[in-house]
C-alpha positions as CSV (number, residue, x, y, z in Angstrom):
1,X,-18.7,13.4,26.9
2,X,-19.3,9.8,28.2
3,X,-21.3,8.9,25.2
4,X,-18.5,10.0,23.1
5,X,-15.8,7.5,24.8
6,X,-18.5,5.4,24.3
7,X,-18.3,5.1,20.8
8,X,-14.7,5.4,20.8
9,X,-14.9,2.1,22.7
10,X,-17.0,1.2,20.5
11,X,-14.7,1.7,17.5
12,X,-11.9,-0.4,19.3
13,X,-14.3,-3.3,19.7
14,X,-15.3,-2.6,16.1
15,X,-11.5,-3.0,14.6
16,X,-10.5,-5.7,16.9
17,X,-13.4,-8.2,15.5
18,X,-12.6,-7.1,11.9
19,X,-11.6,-9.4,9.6
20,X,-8.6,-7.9,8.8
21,X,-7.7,-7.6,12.4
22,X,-8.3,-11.2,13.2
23,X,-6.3,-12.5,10.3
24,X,-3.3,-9.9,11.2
25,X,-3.6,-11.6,14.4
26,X,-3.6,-15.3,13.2
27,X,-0.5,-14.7,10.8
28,X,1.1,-13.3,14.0
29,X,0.6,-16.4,16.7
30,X,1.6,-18.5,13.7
31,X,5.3,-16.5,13.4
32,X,5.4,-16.7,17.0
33,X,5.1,-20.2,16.9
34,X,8.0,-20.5,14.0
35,X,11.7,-20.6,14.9
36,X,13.0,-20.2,11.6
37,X,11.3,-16.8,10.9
38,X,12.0,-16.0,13.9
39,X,15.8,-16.3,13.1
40,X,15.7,-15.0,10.0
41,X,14.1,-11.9,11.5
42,X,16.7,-11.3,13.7
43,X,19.1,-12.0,11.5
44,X,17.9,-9.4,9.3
45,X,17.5,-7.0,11.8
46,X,21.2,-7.1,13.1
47,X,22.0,-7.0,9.8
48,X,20.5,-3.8,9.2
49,X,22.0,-2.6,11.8
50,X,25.5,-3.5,10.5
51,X,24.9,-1.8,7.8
52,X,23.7,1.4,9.2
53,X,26.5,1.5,11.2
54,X,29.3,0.4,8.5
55,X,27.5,3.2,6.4
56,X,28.0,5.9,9.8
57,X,31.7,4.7,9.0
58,X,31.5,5.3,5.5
59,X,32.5,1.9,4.8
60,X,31.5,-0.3,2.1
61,X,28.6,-2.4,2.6
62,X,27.7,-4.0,-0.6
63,X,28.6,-7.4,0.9
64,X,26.4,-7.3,3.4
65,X,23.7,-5.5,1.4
66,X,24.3,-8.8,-0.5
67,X,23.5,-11.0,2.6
68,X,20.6,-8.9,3.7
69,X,19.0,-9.9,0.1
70,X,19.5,-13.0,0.0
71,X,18.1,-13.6,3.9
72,X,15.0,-11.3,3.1
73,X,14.6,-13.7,-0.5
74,X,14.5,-16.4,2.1
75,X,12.0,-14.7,4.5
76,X,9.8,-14.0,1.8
77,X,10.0,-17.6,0.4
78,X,7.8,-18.5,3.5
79,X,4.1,-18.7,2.9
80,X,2.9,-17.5,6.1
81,X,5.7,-15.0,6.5
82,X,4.0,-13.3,3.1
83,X,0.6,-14.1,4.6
84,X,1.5,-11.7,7.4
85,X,3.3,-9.0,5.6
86,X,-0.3,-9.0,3.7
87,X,-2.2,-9.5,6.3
88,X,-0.5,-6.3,8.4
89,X,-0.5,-4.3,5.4
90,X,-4.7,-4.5,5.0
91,X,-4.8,-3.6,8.9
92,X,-2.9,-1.1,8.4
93,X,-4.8,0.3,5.6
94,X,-8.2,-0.2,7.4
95,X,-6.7,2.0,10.5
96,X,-5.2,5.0,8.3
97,X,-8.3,5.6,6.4
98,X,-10.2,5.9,9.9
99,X,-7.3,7.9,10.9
100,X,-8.1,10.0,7.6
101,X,-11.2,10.1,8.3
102,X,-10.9,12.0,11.9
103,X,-8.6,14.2,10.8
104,X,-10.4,15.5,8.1
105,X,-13.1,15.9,10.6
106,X,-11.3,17.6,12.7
107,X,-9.7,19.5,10.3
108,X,-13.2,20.4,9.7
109,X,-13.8,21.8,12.9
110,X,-11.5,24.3,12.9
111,X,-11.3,25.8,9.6
């Protein structure tokens, strides 16, 4: 049983000095770093959450719809905001296919 946290343990170490987790990480301490995204992130967000709740209200939200688009054309006019968004989407990747690949294992196991 030992040996097999062992490997698990492994497999962490393995995914945290990946490429794709070390870039993930880089875009992230750079956005940390920047104000402006960091604004326009939360703007977004509370905006979303306008919406949501104008929507609960079944009120009409096509204004602000029209403000979220125009802050998220903003956000994504920012190199390393893009950089990130690609960045997280290949770590992601690279952890769901060893999700995958468990679960098909142990889906394996018990059929």
């Amino acid at each position: 049983m030992n040996s097999i946290i062992n490997e698990v343990e492994e497999l962490k170490e393995l995914i945290i000095n990946s490429d794709e987790y070390k870039e993930y990480k880089k875009y992230e301490e750079l956005l940390d770093t920047n104000s402006r995204v960091k604004e326009l992130v939360n703007k977004y967000t509370s905006m979303q959450k306008e919406i949501v709740l104008l929507e609960s209200k079944n009120n009409d939200t096509s204004d602000k719809e029209k403000e979220l688009d125009l802050l998220y054309s903003e956000l994504t006019s920012i190199d390393e905001y893009n950089k990130y968004l690609d960045s997280s989407k290949k770590l992601n990747e690279l952890i769901t296919n060893i999700q995958n690949n468990f679960q098909e294992f142990f889906d394996s196991l018990v059929s």
